[in-house]
C-alpha positions in Angstrom: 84.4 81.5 87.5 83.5 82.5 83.6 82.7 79.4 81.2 83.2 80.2 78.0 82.2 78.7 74.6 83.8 79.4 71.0 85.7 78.4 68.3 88.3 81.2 68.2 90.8 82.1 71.5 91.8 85.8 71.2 94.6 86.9 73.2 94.8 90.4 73.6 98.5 91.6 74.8 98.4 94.4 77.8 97.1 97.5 76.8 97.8 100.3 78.7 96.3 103.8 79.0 97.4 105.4 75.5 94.8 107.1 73.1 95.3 106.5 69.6 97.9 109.1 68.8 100.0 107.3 71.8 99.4 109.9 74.5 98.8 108.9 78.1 95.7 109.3 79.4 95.2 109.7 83.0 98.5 110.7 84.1 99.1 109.7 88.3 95.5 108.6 88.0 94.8 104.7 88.4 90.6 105.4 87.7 91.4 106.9 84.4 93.9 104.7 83.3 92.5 101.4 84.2 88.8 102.4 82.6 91.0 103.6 79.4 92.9 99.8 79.2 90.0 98.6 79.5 87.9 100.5 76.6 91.5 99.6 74.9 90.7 95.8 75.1 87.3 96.3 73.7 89.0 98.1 70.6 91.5 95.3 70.4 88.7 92.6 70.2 86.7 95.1 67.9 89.5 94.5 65.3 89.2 90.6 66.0 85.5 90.9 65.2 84.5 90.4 69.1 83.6 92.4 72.3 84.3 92.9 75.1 81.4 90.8 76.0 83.5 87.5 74.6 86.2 88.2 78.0 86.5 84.6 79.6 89.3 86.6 81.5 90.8 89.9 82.2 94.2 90.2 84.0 95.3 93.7 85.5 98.9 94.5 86.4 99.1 97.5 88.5 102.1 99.2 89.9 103.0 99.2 93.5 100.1 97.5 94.2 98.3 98.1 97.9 95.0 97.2 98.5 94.3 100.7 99.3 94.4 101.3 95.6 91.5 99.0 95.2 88.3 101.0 95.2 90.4 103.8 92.4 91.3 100.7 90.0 87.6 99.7 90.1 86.0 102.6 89.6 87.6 103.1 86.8 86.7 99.5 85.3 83.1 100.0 86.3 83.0 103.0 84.4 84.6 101.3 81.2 82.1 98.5 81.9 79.1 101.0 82.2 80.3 102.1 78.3 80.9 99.1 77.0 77.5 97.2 78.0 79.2 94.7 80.0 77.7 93.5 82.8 78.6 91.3 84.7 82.6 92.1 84.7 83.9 88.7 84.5 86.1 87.3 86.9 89.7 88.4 86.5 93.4 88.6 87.8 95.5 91.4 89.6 99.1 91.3 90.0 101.2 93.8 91.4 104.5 94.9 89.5 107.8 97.4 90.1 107.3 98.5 87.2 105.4 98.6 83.8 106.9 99.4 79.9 106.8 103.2 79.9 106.9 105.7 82.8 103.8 107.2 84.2 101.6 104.1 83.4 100.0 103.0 86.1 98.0 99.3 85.4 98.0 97.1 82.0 95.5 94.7 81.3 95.6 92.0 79.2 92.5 90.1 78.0 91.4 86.2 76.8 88.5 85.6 74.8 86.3 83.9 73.2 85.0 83.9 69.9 82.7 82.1 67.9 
């Protein structure tokens, strides 16, 4: 559970594992791609004057989801966490898909939070 307090809801739409020149990162890889959505989100809310820190809720959308692909998908969040300063990760939502808007992208994650 993650109680949050604020005056300002920030919904940040999926972000998926592009730098800022749109390239991939992480191709066939879910570790890389799911810590580079996730340092995506903290840019996101770095534009909205926030942090990841203000994240009542994450949700991740991976492809063909197993539950094999577990320990890949969080190592890569723990190592986004590690550079962002966030600890703990708060509680969030995985869904698996067919499919997400470009090929070769493995997981989106989408973020809520809360600003003061």
């Amino acid at each position: 559970m993650s109680v949050a307090t604020g005056s300002k809801l920030v919904f940040v739409a999926g972000q998926v594992a592009w730098d800022a020149e749109g390239r991939t990162i992480g191709e066939g890889d879910l570790a890389a791609q799911g810590e580079r959505c996730y340092l995506n989100v903290g840019t996101a809310l770095s534009g909205a004057g926030g942090s990841f820190d203000d994240v009542a809720k994450p949700t991740a959308h991976v492809v063909d989801w197993t539950p094999d692909k577990m320990p890949s998908l969080l190592d890569g969040i723990s190592r986004a966490s590690a550079k962002l300063g966030v600890t703990p990760v708060p509680p969030a939502t995985l869904t698996g898909v067919a499919a997400l808007s470009a090929p070769g992208h493995l997981v989106e994650i989408e973020a809520t939070a809360i600003l003061d």
